[in-house]
N, C-alpha and C positions, 0 to 999 in steps of 0.2 A: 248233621249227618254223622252217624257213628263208622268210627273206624274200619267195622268190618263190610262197608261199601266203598273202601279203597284201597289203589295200586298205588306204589309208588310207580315213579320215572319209567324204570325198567322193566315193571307190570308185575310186580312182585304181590301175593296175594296177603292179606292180612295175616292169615294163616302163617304163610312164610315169615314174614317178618316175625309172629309170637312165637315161630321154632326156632329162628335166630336169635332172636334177644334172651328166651331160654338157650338154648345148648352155650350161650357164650356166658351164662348164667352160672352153668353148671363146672364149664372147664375152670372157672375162675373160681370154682368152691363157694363160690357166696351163695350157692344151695346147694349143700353138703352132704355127700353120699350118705342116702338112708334117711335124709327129711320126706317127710310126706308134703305133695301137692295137692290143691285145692284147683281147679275148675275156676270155680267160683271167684276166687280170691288172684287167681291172676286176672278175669277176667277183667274183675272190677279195677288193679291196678292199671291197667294196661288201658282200661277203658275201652275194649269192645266185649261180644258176646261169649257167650260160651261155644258156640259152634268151631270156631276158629282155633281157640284154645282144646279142645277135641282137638281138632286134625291134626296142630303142632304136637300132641302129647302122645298122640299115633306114630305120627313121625319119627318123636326121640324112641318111641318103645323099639324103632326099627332098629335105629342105629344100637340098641344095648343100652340107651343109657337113663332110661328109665325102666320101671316095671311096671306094668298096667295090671295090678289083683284086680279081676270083676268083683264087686260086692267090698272090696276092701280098699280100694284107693290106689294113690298113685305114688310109687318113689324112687327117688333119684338112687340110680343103682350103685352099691357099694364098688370102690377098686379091689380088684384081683391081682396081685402079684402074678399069681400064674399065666393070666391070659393077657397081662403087660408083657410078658418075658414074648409069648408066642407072639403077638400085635407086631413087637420090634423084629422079630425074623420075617416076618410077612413083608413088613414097611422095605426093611433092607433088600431084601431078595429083588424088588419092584424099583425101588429109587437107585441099585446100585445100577443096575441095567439101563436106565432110562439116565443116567449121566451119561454111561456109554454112550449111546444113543446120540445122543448130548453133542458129544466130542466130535461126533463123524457129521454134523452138521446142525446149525442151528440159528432159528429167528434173528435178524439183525436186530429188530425193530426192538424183540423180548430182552434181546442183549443188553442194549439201552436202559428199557425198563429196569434190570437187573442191578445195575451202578444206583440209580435213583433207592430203589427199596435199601440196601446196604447204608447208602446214605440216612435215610431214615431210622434204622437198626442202631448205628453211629448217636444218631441224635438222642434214642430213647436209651440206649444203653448211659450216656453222661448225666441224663435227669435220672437217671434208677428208674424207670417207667418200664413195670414187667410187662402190662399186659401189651402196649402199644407195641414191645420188642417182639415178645409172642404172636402179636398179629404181621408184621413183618417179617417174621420168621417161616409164619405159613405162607405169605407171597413169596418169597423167595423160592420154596420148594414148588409151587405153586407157577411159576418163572419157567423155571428150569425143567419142568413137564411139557408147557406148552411150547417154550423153545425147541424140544427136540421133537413136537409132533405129536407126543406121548398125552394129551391132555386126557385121554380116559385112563391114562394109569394114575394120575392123581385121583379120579374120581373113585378109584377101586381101594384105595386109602385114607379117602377124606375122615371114614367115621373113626377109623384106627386111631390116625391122629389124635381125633377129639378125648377119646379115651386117654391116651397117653400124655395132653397135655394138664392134664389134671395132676398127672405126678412133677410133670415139668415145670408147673407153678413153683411147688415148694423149691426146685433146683435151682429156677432164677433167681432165688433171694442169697443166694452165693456171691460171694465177693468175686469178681472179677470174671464169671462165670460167661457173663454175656458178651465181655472181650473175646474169651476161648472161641467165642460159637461164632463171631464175627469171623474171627482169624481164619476157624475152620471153611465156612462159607466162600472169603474170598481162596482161599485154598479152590475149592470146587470149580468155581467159576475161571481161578486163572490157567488150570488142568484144560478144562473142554476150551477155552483158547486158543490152548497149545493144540487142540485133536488129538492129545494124551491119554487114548480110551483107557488106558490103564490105569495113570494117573488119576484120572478122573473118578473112577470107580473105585480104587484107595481111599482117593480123599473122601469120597461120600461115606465109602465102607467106618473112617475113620469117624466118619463125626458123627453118624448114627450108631455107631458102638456106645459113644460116650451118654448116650440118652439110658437114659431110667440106674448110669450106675450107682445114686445111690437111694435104690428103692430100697433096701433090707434096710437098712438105715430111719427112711422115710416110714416105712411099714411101724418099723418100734415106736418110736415118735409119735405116731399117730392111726394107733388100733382103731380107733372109732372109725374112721374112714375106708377099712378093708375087712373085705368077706372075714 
């Protein structure tokens, strides 16, 4: 039976699953702004059809981070400094409010949750493991939406992120970087604690300041990768 006549557990569609494995493809650069994609050649890796591979390659064209030429193919969209800059004012605007949010009340159960993922964070951060710290990183924020109720204002940022974490690869391979982003996070969480709307909204404002600063840096380094 070929893969694209299954769901997993949670009824997730083939389709779904080849836009997952792509987009997490893409943040992690191991398909690097401005290759061309084949159809054909994920399908074959992937071992289902090309139909599925269509609707995931639709999907990324949504979120920006592919480009779909008719007649010319498919590619993975180069980073923009400029539209990094704007992503992080959008991102902030939405997460500093939803800490607020936060503060004046929030999921016991999500609270929980929250000590475990940090935990995790802890874990990959002492093995030097970016990507696992980066997936942690997204539950965290991820956490702290549905704790305060706010779970569509995560959804109104999910693709921003994805964009953004493609610079924030190159910034986890920093010494100690991943401590800072811990530190910051328990910062967050000990703020909405307190019912510190202010605090809270500090600390977020804080640690989302610190994302993409050093993209002019990163830009020279690595032209190939930007418009």
């Amino acid at each position: 039976m070929g893969l694209e006549n299954l769901r997993t557990d949670n009824g997730e569609t083939t389709a779904a699953q080849v836009e997952r494995d792509l987009r997490e493809s893409i943040i992690r650069l191991e398909l690097a702004p401005g290759s061309r994609l084949s159809e054909q050649e994920i399908a074959t890796r992937m071992g289902v059809s090309r139909q599925p591979v269509r609707e995931a390659l639709i999907a990324l064209g949504k979120s920006k981070l592919v480009d779909i030429r008719p007649n010319r193919g498919t590619v993975v969209v180069r980073i923009s400094a400029r539209q990094m800059m704007e992503a992080r004012f959008v991102r902030e605007a939405i997460e500093v409010a939803v800490a607020q949010r936060a503060s004046e009340a929030f999921d016991s159960w999500t609270r929980g949750r929250i000590d475990t993922i940090l935990s995790r964070q802890r874990a990959a951060e002492e093995i030097n493991d970016h990507n696992a710290f980066r997936r942690e990183d997204e539950q965290f924020h991820i956490a702290i939406a549905e704790g305060a109720g706010c779970g569509l204002a995560w959804n109104a940022i999910a693709d921003i992120k994805a964009h953004m974490d493609r610079v924030c690869n190159f910034q986890l391979r920093h010494p100690d970087l991943m401590k800072n982003l811990i530190a910051e996070h328990e910062a967050i969480i000990i703020a909405i604690d307190a019912r510190n709307a202010e605090a809270a909204a500090n600390a977020m404002r804080r640690h989302l300041n610190g994302i993409l600063s050093d993209l002019p840096q990163i830009e020279a380094d690595n032209p190939d990768l930007f418009e």
